[in-house]
C-alpha positions in Angstrom: 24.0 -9.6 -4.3 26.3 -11.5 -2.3 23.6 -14.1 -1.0 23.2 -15.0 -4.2 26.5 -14.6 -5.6 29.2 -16.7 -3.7 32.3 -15.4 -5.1 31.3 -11.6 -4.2 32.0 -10.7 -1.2 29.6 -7.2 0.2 32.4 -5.0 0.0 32.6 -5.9 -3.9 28.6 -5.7 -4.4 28.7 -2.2 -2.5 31.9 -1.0 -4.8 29.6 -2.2 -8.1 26.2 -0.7 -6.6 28.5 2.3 -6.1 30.0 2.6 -9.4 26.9 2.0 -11.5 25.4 4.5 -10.0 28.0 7.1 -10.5 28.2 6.0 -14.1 24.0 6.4 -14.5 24.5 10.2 -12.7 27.0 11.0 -15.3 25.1 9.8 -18.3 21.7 11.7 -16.6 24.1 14.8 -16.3 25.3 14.4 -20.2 21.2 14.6 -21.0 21.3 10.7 -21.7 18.2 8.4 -21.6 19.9 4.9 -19.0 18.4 1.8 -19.8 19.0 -1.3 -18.0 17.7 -3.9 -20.0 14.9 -6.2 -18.4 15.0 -3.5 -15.4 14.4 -0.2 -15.5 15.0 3.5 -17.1 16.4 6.6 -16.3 15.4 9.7 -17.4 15.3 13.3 -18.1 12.2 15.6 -18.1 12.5 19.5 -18.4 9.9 21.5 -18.0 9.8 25.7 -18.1 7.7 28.1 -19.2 9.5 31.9 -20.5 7.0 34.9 -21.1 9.4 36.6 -23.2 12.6 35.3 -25.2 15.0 37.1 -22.6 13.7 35.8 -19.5 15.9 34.0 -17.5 16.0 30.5 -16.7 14.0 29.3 -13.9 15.8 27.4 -11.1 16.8 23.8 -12.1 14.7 22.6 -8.5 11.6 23.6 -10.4 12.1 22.3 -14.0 14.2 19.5 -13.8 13.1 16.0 -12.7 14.9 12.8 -12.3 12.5 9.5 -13.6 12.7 6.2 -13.1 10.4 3.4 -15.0 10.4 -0.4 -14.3 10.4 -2.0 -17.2 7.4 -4.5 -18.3 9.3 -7.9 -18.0 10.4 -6.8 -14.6 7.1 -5.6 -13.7 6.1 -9.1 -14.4 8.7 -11.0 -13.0 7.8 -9.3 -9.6 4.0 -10.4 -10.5 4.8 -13.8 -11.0 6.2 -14.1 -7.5 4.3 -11.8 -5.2 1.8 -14.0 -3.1 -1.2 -11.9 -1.3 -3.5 -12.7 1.6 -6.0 -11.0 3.5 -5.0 -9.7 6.9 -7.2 -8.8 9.5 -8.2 -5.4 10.8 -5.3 -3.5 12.3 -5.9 -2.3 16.1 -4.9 0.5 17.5 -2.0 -0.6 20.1 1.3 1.3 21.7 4.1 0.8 19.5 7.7 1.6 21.3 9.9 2.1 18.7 12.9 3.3 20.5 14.1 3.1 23.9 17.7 5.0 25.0 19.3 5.8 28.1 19.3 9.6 28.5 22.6 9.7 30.5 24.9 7.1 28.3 22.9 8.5 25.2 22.8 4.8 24.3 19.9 3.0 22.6 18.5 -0.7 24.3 20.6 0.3 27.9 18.2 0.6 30.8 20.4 2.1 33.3 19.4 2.5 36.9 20.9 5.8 37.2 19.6 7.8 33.9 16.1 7.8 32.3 14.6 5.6 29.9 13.0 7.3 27.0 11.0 5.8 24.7 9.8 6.8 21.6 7.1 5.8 19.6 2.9 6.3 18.4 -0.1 6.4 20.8 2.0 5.6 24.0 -0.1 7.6 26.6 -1.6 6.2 29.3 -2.9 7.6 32.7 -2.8 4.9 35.2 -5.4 6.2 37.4 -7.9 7.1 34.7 -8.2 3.8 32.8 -5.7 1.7 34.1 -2.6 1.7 32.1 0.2 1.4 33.1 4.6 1.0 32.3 6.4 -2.3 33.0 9.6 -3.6 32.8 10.6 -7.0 33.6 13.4 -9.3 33.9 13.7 -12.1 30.9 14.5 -14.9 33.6 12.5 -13.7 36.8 11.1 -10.2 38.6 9.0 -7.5 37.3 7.8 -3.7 38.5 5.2 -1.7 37.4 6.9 1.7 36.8 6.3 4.9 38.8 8.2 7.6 38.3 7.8 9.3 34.9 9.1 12.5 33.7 7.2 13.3 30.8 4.2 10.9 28.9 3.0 11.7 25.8 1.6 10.0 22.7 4.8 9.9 20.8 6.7 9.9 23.7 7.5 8.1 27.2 10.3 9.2 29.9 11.0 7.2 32.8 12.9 7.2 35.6 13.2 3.4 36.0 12.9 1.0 38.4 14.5 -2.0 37.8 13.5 -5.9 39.0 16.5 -8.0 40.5 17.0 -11.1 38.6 18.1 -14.7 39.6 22.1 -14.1 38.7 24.3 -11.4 38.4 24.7 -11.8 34.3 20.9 -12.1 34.0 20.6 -8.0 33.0 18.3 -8.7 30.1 15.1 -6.6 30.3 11.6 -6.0 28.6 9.8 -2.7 28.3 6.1 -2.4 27.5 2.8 -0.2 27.4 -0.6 -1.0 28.1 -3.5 1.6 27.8 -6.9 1.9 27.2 -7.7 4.5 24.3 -11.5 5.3 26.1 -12.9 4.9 29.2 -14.0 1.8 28.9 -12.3 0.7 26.0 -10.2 -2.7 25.8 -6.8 -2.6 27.1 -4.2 -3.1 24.8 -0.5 -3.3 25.1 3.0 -2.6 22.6 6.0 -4.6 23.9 9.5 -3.3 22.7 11.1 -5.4 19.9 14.5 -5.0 21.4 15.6 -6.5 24.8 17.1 -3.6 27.0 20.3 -4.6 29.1 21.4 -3.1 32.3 25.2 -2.3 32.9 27.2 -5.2 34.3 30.2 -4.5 37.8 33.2 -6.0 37.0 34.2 -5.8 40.9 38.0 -6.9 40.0 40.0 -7.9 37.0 42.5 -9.8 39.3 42.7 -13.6 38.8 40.1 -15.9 40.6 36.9 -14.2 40.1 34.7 -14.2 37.2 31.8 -12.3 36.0 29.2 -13.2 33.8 28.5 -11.0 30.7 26.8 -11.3 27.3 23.9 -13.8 28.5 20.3 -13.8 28.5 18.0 -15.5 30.9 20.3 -18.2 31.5 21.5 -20.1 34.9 25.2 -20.2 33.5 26.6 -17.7 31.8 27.7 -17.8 28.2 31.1 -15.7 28.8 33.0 -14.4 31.5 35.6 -11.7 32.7 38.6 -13.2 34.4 41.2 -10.9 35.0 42.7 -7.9 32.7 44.9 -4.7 33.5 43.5 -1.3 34.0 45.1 1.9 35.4 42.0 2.9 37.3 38.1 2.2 37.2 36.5 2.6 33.8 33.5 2.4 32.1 33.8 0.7 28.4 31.3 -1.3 26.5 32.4 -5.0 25.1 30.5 -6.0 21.5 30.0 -9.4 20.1 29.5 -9.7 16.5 28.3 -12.6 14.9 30.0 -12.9 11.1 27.6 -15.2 9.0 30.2 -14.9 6.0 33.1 -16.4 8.2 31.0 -18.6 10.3 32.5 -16.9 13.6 32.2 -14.5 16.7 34.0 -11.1 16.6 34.5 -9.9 20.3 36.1 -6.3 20.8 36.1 -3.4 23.1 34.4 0.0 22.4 33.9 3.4 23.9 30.9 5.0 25.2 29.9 6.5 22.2 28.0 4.7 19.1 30.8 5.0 16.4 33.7 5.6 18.4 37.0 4.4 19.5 37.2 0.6 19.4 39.7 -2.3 19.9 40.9 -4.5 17.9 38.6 -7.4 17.3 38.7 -10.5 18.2 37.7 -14.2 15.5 36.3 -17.1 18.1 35.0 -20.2 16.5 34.9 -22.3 19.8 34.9 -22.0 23.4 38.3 -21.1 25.3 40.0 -17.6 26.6 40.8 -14.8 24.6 42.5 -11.3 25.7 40.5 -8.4 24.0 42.8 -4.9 23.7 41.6 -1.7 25.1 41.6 1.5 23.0 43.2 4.6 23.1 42.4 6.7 25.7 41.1 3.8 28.1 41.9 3.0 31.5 41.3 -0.3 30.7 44.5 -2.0 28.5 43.7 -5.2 28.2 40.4 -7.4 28.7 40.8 -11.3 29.7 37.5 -13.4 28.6 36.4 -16.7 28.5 34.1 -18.0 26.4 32.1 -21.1 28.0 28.4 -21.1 25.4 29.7 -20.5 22.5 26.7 -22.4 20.4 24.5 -20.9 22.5 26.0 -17.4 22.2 26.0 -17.5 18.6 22.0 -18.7 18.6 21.2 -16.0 20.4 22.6 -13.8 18.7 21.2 -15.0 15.6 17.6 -15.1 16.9 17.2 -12.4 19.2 19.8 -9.8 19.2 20.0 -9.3 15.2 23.7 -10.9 14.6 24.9 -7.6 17.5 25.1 -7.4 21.3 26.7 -5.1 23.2 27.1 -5.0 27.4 27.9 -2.3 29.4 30.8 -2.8 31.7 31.8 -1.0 34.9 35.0 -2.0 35.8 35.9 -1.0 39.6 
């Protein structure tokens, strides 16, 4: 709604969603038919059977159903634009689609010092039987078959992983994927992980002089750097990057260890230059110093490959 509608923002297109809805509950509730004209209908149906005039009523779960009907010029309007094609045959092949770290309890972190589990549909393998086998390689250089597994099944995969060095410290951008064969001598056929998997970053020292490289792919220079901050002792925080289509900007802040939890205060870039990032409560870490030196290519990025969201992991010593 906003897309199309410039002057409503998504917090005002949620707030209407929202309220029609409420409004078409309470109409359902009063026993009212809810047309939307050119759209759909909401409606009623009641249906219970009573042996005797003084049965009781049955329970509302079993007689009463909520219906919704698209309405013919919608039907058509849909029609009118739908195009179709013929696709071929589907083939059975490992599909991953989740990966977390079982120590951070973080999704997309492959973390040298946890396990890696994957989730997903027909993701065994047996390595020796018919050759499959787990790999996990570096988006700029190295690669390792994987070894050391704690549990493979079809829907699921747990790994203690081994991870491939890469070129520069910032490269810690990381592929996961599957290949099997489903018989003996069947072809072998492999599911690569949508989502990149990133490795937590050392921030060996937040005193002035020395910078890390953070929030970067497979690059030879990386797009941002740490370059000093305070801290009371060593942490371990995560640092997210946002990218706002609406306001044409980056959003940088700092966030627990938890999906959901305690964050900073964030951050608006629109060009390259320093920025201090605040800690949260509860954090070692006060204050963050960055310095953003890509900041085109950090926002391409994160437009084409990490879904407008990237998060590191940082370990600051």
């Amino acid at each position: 709604m906003a897309r199309n509608n410039p002057g409503l923002t998504p917090a005002q297109a949620e707030a209407n969603l929202r309220a029609a809805r409420q409004a078409i509950l309470e109409e359902l509730t009063e026993g009212n038919r809810v047309t939307l004209e050119d759209w759909c209908t909401f409606t009623l149906s009641f249906t219970a059977r009573l042996d005797t005039p003084d049965d009781p009523l049955p329970p509302l779960e079993d007689c009463l159903q909520v219906r919704v009907f698209a309405s013919r010029p919608a039907v058509d309007a849909v029609r009118k634009t739908v195009q179709t094609e013929r696709l071929a045959m589907n083939e059975k092949l490992p599909q991953i689609n989740t990966a977390e770290d079982t120590v951070l309890k973080l999704a997309d972190v492959l973390n040298a010092d946890g396990a890696l589990r994957l989730k997903g549909t027909d993701l065994f393998f047996d390595s020796e039987l018919y050759g499959g086998e787990c790999v996990i390689a570096g988006t700029r250089s190295g690669s390792k078959v994987q070894t050391r597994f704690v549990s493979t099944s079809d829907s699921e995969v747990v790994i203690l992983p081994s991870i491939p060095s890469q070129t520069d410290p910032w490269n810690n951008e990381y592929t996961v994927s599957i290949s099997t064969r489903y018989t003996e001598h069947g072809t072998l056929r492999t599911g690569i992980y949508r989502r990149r998997l990133r490795t937590p970053l050392v921030i060996p020292t937040l005193e002035p002089g020395q910078e890390t490289g953070i929030l970067t792919g497979a690059e030879d220079t990386a797009y941002v750097t740490v370059t000093g901050g305070t801290a009371s002792g060593e942490a371990t925080l995560r640092i997210q990057v946002l990218l706002d289509l609406q306001a044409d900007c980056l959003r940088f802040n700092l966030l627990d260890m938890t999906e959901g939890g305690v964050a900073g205060a964030a951050i608006a870039v629109t060009t390259n230059g320093d920025i201090t990032l605040q800690g949260f409560a509860g954090s070692p870490v006060t204050s963050l110093d960055i310095r953003v030196l890509e900041y085109a290519s950090l926002k391409e990025m994160l437009r084409n490959t990490y879904n407008c969201r990237l998060v590191d992991v940082l370990v600051v010593q």
